[in-house]
C-alpha positions as CSV (number, residue, x, y, z in Angstrom):
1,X,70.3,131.7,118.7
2,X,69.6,128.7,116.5
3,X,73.2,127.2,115.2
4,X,71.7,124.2,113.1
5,X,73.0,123.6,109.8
6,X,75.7,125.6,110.2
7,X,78.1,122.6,109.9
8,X,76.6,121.9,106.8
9,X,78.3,125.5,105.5
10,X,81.9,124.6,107.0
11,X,81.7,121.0,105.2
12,X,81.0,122.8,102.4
13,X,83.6,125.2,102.6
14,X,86.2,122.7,103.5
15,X,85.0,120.3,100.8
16,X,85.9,123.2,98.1
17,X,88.8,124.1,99.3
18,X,89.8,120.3,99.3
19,X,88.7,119.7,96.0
20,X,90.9,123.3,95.2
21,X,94.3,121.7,96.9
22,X,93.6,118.7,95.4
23,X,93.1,120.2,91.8
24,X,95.8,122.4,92.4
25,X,98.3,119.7,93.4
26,X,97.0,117.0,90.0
27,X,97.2,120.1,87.9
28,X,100.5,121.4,89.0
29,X,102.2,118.0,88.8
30,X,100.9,117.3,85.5
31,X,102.8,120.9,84.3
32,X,106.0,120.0,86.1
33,X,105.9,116.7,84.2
34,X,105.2,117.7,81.1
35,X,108.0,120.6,81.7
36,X,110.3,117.9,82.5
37,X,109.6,115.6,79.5
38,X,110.2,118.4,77.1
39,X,113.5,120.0,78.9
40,X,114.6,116.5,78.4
41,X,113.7,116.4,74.2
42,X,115.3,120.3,74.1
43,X,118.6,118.8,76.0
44,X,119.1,116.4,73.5
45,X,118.3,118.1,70.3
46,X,120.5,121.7,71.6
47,X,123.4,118.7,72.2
48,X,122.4,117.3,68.0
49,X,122.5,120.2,67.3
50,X,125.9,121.6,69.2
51,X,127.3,118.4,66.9
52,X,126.8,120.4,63.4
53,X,130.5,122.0,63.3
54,X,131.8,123.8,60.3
55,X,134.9,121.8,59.7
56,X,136.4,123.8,57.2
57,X,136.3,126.5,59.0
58,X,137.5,124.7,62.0
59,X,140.3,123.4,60.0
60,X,141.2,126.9,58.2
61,X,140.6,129.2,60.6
62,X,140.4,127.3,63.9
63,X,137.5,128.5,65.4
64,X,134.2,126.6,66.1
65,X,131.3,127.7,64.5
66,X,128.4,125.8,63.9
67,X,126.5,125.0,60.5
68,X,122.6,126.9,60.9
69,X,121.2,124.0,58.6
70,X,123.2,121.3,60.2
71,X,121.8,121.8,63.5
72,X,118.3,122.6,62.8
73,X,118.3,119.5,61.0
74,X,120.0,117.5,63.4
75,X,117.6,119.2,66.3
76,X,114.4,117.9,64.6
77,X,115.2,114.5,63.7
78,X,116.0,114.2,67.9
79,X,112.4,116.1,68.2
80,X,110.8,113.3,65.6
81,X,112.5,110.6,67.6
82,X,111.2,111.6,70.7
83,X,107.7,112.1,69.2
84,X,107.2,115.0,70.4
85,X,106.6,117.2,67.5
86,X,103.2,116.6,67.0
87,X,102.5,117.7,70.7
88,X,103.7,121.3,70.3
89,X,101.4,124.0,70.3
90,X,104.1,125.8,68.1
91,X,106.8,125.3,65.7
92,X,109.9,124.4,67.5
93,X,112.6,127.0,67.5
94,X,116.4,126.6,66.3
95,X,118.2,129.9,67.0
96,X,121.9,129.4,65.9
97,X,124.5,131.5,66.6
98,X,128.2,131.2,66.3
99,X,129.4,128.4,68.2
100,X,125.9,127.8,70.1
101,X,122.1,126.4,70.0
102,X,119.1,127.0,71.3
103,X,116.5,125.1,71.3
104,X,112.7,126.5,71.8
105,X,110.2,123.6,73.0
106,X,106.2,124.9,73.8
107,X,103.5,122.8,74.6
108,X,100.3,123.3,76.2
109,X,98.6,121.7,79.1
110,X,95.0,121.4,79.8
111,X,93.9,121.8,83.7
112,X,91.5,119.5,84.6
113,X,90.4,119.9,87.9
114,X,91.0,123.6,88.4
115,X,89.1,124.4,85.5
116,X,86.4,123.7,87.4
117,X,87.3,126.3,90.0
118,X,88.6,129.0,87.6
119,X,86.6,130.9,84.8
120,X,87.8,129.5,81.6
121,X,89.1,127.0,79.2
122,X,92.6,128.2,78.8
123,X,94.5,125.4,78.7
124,X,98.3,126.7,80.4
125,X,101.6,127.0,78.0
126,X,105.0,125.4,78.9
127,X,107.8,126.3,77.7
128,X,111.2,125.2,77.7
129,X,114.6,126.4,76.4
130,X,117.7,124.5,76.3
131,X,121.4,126.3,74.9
132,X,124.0,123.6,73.9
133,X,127.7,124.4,73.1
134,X,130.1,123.2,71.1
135,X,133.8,123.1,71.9
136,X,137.1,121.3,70.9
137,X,138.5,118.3,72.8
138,X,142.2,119.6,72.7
């Protein structure tokens, strides 16, 4: 039985699924940083926005409720600060309700090494949500 050349087929195989791990690990730590950049911008702007209290109604009623307009306001201008906003692949998203925030960051990553390896251009979507709070100091 003639074996030559068959060590050029395991390099080969071993070279791909090298340059797979390798791709896999760039790719995957490029996500997790861009995931952690933008939980960072969605903690600070849900904490702007948690800041937008109703005062009167604080005052008169004594119950913390946040102003919708306050907050979204206050949300973006953290979001422009951070410069951010032109990055997202979407609108962010200011959901308020009652006494809380949330804050809805996406942005979209291209692979670069796996899309070698896998069929298609897709680049891959992160997306963060952050919910802030707002309560009294008694």
């Amino acid at each position: 039985m003639n074996e030559r050349g068959s060590i050029t087929f395991w390099v080969l195989g071993l070279a791909v699924a090298v340059l797979f791990l390798g791709g896999l690990s760039v790719d995957l730590w490029r996500v997790m940083s861009e995931r952690r950049e933008l939980a960072a911008v969605a903690d600070s702007a849900a904490a702007a926005g948690a800041s937008a209290l109703d005062v009167d109604h604080w005052r008169n009623a004594g119950e913390v409720r946040l102003l919708a307009d306050g907050a979204t306001a206050l949300a973006g201008r953290v979001i422009a600060q951070h410069g951010v906003a032109s990055e997202l692949s979407e609108p962010f998203g200011v959901s308020v309700s009652g006494d809380s925030v949330q804050i809805t960051l996406t942005r979209e990553v291209d692979l670069t090494l796996l899309r070698i390896l896998m069929l298609g251009d897709d680049p891959l979507a992160v997306r963060v949500i952050s919910t802030a709070r707002a309560a009294p100091s008694r």
